[in-house]
C-alpha positions as CSV (number, residue, x, y, z in Angstrom):
1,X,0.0,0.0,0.0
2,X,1.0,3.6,-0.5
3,X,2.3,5.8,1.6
4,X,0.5,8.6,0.2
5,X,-3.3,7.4,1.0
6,X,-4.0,7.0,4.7
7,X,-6.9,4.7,5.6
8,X,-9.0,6.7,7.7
9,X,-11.1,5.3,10.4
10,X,-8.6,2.2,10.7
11,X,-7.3,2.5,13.6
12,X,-7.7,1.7,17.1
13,X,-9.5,5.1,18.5
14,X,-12.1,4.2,15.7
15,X,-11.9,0.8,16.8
16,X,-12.5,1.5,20.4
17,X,-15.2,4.2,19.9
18,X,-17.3,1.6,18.0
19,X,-17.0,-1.2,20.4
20,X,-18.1,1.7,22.7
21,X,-21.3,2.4,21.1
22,X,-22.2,-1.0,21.0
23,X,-21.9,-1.9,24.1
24,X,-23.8,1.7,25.1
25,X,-26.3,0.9,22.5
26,X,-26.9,-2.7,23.3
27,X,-27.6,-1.8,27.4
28,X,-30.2,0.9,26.0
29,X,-32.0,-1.7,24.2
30,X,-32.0,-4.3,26.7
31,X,-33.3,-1.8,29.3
32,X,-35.9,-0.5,26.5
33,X,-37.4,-4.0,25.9
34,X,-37.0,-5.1,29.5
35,X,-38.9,-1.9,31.2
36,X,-40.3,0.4,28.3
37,X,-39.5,3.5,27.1
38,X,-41.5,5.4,30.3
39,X,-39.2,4.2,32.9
40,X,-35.7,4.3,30.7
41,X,-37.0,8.5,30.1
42,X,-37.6,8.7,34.3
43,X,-34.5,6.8,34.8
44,X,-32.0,8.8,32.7
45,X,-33.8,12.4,33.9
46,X,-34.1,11.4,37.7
47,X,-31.0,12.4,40.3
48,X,-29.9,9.1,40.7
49,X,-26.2,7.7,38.9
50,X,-28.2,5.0,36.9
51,X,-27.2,2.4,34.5
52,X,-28.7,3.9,31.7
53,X,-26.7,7.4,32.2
54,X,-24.0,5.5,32.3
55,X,-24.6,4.1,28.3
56,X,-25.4,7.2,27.4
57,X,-21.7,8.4,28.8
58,X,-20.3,5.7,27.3
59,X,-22.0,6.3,23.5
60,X,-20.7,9.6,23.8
61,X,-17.3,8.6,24.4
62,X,-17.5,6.0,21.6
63,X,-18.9,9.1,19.1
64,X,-16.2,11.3,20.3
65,X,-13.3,8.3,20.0
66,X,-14.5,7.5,16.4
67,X,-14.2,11.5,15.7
68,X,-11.1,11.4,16.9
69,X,-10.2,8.2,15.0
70,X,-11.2,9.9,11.6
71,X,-9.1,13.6,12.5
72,X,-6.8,14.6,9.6
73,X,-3.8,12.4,9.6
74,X,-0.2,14.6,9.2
75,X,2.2,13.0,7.2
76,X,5.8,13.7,8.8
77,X,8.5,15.0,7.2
């Protein structure tokens, strides 16, 4: 392969940030068919530090490590 064409979004921040969002993604779900959307809404807006906040946190980080993943690679030299 060429030096001069980077593959973008191979690597492991995108790598990581997707396995991220999965895991996020796949707790919402299972919490959305186990208790319905009414509770999973009062459970991410209560006070309490609840599981489903915590997927949320971690789909953000997994958006934010694929946008980091897929930044503008520098060529040095």
């Amino acid at each position: 392969m060429s030096h001069e064409h980077y593959r973008r979004g191979r690597n492991w921040f995108s790598a990581i940030g997707v396995l991220f969002c999965v895991m996020g993604g796949t707790v919402l779900i299972q919490q959305l068919l186990i208790w319905g959307i009414d509770f999973v809404e009062e459970f991410l807006y209560n006070s309490e530090f609840t599981n489903e906040k915590v997927s949320v946190a971690m789909i953000g980080f997994g958006v934010f490590m694929i946008l980091l993943g897929l930044r503008k690679h520098e060529q040095k030299g």
